[in-house]
KOLZA-548828 format. One line per 4 residues: number of its first residue (from 1); their letters; for each residue x, y, z of N, C-alpha, C, O. Coordinates in nm, 3 decimals. Layout:
NUM> A> X Y Z X Y Z X Y Z X Y Z  ...
! end
This chain:
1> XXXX> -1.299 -1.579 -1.405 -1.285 -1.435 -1.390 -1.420 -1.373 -1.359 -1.516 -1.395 -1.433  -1.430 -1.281 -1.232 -1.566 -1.214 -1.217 -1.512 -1.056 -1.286 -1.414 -0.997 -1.240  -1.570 -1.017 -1.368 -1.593 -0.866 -1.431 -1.600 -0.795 -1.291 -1.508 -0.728 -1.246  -1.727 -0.818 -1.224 -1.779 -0.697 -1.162 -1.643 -0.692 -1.051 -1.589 -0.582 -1.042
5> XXXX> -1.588 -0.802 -0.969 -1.516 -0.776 -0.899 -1.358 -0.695 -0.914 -1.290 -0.624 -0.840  -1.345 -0.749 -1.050 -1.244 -0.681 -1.105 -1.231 -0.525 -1.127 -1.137 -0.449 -1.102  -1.381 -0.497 -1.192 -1.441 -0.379 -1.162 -1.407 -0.258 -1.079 -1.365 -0.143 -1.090  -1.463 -0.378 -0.955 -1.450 -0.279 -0.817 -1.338 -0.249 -0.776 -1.319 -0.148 -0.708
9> XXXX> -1.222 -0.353 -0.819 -1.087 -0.342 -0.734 -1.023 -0.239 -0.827 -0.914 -0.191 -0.793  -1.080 -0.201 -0.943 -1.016 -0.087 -0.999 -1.054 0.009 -0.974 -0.994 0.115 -0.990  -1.188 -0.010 -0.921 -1.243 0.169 -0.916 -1.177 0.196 -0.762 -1.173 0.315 -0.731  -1.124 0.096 -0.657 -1.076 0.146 -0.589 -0.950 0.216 -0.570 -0.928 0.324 -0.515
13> XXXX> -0.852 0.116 -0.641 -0.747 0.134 -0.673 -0.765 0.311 -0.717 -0.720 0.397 -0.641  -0.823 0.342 -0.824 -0.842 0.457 -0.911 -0.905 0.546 -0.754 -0.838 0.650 -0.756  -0.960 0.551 -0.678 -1.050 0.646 -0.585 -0.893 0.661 -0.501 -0.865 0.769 -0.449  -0.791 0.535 -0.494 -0.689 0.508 -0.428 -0.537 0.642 -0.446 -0.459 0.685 -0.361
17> XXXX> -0.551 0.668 -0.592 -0.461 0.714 -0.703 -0.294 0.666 -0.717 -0.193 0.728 -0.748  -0.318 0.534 -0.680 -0.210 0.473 -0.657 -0.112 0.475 -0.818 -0.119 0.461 -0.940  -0.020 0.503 -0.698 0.122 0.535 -0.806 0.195 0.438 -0.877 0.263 0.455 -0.978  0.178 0.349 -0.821 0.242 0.215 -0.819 0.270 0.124 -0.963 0.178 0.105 -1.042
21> XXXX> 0.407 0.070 -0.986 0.389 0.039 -1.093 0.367 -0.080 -1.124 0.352 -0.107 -1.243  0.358 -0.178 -1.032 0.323 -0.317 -0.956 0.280 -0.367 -1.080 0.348 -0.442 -1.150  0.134 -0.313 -1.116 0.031 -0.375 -1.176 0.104 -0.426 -1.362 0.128 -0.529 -1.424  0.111 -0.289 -1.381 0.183 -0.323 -1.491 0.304 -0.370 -1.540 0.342 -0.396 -1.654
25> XXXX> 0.363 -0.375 -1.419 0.457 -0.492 -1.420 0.467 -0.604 -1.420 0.556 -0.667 -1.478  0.379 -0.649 -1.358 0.310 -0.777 -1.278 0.234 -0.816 -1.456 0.266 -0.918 -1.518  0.151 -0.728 -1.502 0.056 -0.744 -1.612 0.167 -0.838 -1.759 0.129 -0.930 -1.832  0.307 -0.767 -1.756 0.350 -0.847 -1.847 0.434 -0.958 -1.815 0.518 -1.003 -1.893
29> XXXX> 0.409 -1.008 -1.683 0.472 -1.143 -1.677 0.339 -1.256 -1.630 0.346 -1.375 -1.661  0.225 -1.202 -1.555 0.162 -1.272 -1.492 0.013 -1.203 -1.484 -0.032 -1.168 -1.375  -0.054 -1.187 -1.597 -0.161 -1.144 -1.604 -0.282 -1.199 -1.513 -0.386 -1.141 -1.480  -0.240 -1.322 -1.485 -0.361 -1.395 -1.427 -0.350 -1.331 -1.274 -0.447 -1.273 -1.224
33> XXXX> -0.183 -1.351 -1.182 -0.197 -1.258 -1.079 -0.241 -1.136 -1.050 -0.280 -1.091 -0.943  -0.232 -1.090 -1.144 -0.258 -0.909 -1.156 -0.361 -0.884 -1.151 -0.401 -0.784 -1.091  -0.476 -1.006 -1.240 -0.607 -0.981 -1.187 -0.661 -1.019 -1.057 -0.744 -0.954 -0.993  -0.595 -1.156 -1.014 -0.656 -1.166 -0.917 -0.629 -1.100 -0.792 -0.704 -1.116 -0.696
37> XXXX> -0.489 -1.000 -0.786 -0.439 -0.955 -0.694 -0.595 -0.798 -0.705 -0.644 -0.756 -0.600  -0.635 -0.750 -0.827 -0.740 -0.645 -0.838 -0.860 -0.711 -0.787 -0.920 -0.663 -0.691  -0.908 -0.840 -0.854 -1.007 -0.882 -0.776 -1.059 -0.934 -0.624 -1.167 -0.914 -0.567  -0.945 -1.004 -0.584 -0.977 -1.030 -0.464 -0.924 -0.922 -0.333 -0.999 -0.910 -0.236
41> XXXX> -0.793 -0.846 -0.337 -0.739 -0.811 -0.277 -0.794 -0.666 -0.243 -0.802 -0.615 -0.132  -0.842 -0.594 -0.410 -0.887 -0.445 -0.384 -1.045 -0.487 -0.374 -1.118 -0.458 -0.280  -1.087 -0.568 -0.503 -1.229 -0.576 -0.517 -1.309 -0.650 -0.406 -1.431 -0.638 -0.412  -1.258 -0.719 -0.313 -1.324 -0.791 -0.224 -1.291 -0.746 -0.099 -1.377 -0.739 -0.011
45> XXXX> -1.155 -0.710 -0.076 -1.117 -0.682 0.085 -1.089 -0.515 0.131 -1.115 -0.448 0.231  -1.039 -0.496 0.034 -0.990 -0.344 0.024 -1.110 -0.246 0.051 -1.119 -0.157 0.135  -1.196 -0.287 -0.042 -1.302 -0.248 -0.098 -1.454 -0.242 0.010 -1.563 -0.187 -0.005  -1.393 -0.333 0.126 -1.520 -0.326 0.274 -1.520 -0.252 0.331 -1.414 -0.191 0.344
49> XXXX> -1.644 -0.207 0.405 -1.683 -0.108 0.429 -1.679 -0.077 0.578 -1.755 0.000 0.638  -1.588 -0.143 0.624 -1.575 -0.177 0.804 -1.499 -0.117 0.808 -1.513 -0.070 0.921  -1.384 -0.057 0.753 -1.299 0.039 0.769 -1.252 0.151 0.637 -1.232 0.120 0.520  -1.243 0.274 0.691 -1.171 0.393 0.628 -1.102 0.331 0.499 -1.100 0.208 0.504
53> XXXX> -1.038 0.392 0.368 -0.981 0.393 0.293 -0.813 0.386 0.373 -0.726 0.301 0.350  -0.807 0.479 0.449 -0.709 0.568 0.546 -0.671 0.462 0.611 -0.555 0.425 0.600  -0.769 0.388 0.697 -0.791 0.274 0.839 -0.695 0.190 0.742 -0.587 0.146 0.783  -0.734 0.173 0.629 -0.739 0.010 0.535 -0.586 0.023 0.510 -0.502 -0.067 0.507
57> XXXX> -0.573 0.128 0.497 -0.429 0.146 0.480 -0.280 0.137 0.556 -0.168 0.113 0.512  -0.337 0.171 0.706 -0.267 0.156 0.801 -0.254 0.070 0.825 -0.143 0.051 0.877  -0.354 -0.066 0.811 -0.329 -0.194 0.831 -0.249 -0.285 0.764 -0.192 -0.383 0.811  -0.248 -0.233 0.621 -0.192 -0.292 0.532 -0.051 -0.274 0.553 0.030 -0.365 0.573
61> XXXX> -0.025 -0.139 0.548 0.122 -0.094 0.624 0.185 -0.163 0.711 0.298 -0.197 0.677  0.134 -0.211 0.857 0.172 -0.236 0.929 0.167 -0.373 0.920 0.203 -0.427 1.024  0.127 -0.465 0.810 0.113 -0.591 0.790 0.258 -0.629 0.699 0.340 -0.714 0.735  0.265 -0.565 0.601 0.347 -0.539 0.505 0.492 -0.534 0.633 0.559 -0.635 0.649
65> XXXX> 0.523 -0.397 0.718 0.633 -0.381 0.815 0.654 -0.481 0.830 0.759 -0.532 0.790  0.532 -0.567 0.918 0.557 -0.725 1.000 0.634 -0.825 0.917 0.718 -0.903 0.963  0.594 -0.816 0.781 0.633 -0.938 0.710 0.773 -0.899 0.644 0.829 -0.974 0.562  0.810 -0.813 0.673 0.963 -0.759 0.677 1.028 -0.757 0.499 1.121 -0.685 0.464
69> XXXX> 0.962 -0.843 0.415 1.041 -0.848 0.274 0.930 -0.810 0.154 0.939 -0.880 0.053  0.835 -0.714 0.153 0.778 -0.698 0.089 0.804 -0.550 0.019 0.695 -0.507 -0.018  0.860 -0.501 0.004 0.946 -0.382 -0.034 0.815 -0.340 -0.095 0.717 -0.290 -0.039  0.841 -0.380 -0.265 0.704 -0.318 -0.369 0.569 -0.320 -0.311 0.499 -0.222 -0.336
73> XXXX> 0.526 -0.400 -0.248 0.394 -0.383 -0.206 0.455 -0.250 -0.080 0.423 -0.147 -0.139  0.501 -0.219 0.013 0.501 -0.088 0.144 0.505 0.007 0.021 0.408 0.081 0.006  0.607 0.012 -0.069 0.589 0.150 -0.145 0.520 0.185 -0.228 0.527 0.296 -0.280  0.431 0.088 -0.258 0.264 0.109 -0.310 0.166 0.172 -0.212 0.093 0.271 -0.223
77> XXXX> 0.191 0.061 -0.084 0.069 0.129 -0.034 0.119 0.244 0.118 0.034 0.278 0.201  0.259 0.288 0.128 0.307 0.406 0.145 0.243 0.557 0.095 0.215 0.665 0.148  0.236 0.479 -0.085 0.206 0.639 -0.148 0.033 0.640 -0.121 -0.012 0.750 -0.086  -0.072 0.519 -0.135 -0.194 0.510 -0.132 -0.245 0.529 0.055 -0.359 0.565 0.085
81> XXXX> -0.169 0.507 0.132 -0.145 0.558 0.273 -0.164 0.728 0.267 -0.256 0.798 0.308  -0.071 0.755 0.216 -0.055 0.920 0.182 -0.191 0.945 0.109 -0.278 1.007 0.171  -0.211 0.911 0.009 -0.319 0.965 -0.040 -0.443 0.951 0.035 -0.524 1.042 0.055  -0.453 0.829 0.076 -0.587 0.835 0.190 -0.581 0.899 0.293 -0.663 0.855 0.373
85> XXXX> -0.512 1.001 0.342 -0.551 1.079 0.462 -0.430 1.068 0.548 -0.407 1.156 0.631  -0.338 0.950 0.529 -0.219 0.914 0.630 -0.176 0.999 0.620 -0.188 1.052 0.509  -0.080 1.089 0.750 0.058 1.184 0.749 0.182 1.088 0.770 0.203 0.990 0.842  0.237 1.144 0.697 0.420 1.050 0.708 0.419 1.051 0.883 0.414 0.936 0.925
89> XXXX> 0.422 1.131 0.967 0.468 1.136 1.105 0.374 1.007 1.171 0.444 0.950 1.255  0.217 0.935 1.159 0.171 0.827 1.130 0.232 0.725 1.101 0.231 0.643 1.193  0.298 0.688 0.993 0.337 0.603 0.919 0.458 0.598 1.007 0.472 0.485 1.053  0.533 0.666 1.038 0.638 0.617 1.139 0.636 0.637 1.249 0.749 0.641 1.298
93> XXXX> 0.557 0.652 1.316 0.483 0.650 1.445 0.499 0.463 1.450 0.578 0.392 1.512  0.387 0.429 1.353 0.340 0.280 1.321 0.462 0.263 1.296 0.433 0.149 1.259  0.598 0.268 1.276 0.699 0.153 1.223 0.780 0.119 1.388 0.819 0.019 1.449  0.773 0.257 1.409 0.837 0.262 1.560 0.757 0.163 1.639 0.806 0.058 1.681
97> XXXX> 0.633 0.200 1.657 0.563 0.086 1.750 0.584 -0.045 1.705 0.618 -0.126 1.792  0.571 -0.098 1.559 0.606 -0.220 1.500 0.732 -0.288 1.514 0.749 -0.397 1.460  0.846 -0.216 1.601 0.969 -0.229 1.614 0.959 -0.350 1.724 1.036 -0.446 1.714  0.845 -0.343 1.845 0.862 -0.451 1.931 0.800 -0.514 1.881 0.859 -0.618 1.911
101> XXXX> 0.685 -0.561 1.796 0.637 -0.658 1.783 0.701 -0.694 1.632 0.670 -0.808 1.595  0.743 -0.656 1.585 0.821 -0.684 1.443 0.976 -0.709 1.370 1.036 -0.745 1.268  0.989 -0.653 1.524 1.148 -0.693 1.502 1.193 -0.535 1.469 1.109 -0.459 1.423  1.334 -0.488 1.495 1.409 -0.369 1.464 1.406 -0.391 1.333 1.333 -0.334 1.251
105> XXXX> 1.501 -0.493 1.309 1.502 -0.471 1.147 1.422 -0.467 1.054 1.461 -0.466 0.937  1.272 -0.462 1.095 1.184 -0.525 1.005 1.118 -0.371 0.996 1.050 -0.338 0.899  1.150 -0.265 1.128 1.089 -0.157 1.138 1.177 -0.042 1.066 1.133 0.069 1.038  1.305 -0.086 1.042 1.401 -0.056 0.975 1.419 0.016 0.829 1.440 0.125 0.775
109> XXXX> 1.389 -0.160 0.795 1.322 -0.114 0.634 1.252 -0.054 0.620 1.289 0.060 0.594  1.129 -0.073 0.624 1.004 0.018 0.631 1.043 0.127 0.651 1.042 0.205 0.555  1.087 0.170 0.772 1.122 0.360 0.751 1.208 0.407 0.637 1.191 0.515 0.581  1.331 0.292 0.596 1.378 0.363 0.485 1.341 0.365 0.343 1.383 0.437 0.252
113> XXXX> 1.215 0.232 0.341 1.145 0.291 0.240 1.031 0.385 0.227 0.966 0.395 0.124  1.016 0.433 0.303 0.914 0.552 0.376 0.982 0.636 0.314 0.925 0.700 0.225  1.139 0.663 0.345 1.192 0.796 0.348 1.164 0.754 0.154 1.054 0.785 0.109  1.234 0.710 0.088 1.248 0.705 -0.046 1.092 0.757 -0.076 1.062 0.844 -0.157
117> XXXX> 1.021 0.698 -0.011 0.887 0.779 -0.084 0.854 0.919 -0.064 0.828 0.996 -0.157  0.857 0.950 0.057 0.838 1.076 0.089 0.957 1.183 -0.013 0.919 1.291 -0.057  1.062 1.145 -0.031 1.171 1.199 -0.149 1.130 1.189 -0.266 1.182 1.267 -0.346  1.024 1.094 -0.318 0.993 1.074 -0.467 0.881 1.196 -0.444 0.896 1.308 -0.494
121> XXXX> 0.787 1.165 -0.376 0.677 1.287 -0.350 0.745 1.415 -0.342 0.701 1.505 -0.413  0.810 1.431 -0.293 0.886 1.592 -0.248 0.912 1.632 -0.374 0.864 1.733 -0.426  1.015 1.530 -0.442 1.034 1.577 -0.580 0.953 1.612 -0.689 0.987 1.653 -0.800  0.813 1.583 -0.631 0.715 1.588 -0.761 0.604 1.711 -0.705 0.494 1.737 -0.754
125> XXXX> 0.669 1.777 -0.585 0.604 1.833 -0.566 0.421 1.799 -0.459 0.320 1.869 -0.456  0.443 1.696 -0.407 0.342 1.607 -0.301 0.359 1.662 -0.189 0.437 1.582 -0.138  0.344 1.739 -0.116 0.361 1.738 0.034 0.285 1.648 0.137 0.297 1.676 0.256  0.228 1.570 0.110 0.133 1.502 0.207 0.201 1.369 0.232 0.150 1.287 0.308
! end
């Protein structure tokens, strides 16, 4: 276990304000993933400085679309999309274009878990 990296992938996560309940879900079955998903994933990759918070996000999005079955991870980083600067009209901009290289159905999902988020936000009062 590195501290400092773990560290970092939280303070991003936290700069992130991710909603997500992943972690602590993840925390009571598989603690060891949970860290390493903070350490390497936020604290090492997330966390570079070659691209935007915003940028980092869009990629992730559109990686997540491609791989068509990742539900909990798009509606994590859906809401952390939103918070970094993304507009919903973005985010499905990117599913639409992801439609030829990803398959319909794969662009499918993704928008309808888009919509569920943008409905959880609405309800809480989020407009972004």
């Amino acid at each position: 276990m590195d501290q400092a990296r773990y560290d970092k992938g939280m303070k991003r996560l936290q700069q992130m304000n991710n909603m997500s309940t992943i972690g602590s879900r993840l925390m009571e079955i598989s603690p060891e993933l949970n860290r390493y998903i903070k350490e390497f994933a936020f604290g090492d990759v997330h966390s570079r400085e070659g691209l935007s918070p915003r940028d980092h996000e869009l990629v992730i999005i559109s990686g997540l679309c491609a791989l068509g079955f990742a539900a909990e991870e798009m509606r994590s980083h859906i809401n952390m999309g939103l918070n970094a600067g993304l507009t919903r009209q973005e985010i499905l901009e990117t599913f639409i274009q992801l439609a030829v290289y990803a398959g319909f159905p794969a662009a499918v999902n993704a928008t309808f878990i888009a919509k569920e988020i943008f409905d959880a936000r609405d309800a809480k009062g989020i407009k972004n």
